[in-house]
N, C-alpha and C positions, 0 to 999 in steps of 0.2 A: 912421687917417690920413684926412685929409680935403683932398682934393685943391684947389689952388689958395688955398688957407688956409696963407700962410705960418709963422704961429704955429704947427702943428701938426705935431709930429714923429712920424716912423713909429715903430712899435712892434719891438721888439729881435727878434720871431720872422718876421716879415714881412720885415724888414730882414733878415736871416740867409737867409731862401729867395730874396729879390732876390740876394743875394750869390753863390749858391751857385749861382742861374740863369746870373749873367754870367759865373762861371767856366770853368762847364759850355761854353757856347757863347763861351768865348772875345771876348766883348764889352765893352766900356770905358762904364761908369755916364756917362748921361744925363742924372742928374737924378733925384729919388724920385719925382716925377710920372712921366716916359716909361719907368724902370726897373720900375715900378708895373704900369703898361701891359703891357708882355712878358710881368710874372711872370704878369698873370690873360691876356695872350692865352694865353700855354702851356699855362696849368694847364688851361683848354678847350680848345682840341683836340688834348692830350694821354690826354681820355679816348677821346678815338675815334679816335685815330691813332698807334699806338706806333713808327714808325720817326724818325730825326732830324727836328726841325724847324727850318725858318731862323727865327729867331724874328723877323726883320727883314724880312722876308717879305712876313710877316701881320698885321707894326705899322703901321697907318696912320693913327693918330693924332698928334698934336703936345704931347701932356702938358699936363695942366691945362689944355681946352679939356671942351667937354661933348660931341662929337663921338662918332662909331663912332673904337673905338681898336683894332680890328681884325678883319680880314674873313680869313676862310678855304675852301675850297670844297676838298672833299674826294670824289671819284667814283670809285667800286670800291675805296677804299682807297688810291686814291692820290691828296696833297695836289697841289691843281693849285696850279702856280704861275705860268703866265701864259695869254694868250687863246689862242694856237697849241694848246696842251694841251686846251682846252676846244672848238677846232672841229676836232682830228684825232678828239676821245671821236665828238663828234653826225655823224660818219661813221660810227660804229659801230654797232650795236643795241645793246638796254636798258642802262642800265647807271643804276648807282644813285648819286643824288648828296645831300650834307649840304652844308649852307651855315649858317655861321656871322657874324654881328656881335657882336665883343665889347663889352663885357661881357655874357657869357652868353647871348644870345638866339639858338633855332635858327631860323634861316629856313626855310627847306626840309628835308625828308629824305623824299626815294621815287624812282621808276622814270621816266623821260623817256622 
């Protein structure tokens, strides 16, 4: 699939794991661009986070834009999900944090 290229349809197994994401999570199709979006934010960082994730969360892109289509920040294992979470951590000692921009790229990962 080739994003923003209208002419281009999704592929029947890509399409089948979108489907099965929206079910999962209880979510209503977007669109095969911003559906798109979820399935590859999920499929990363679900390698390094096995408990539920909002998949809405993490999406912050607009589908078929060339943008970051999603951010995650992940510290001791657990997904942060807003700024409160991130300045009750840096009261803390060490603690270790992953940062993600999808598609794929890790930002960060070590000890603050």
């Amino acid at each position: 699939m080739i994003v923003g290229n209208k002419n281009k349809h999704m592929d029947r197994i890509t399409k089948s794991l979108i489907t099965e994401l929206l079910q999962s999570q209880e979510l209503a199709s977007e669109g095969d661009a911003k559906d798109f979006e979820k399935l590859v934010n999920y499929c990363i960082v679900s390698n390094d986070y096995s408990k539920t994730i909002d998949i809405n969360a993490i999406t912050i892109g607009e589908g078929g834009d060339t943008g970051i289509d999603g951010l995650a920040i992940i510290v001791n294992g657990q997904l942060i999900e807003n700024k409160d979470e991130i300045d009750d951590l840096l009261e803390r000692n060490r603690f270790r944090l992953s940062a993600y921009s999808m598609p794929g790229m890790r930002l960060y990962t070590g000890h603050l």
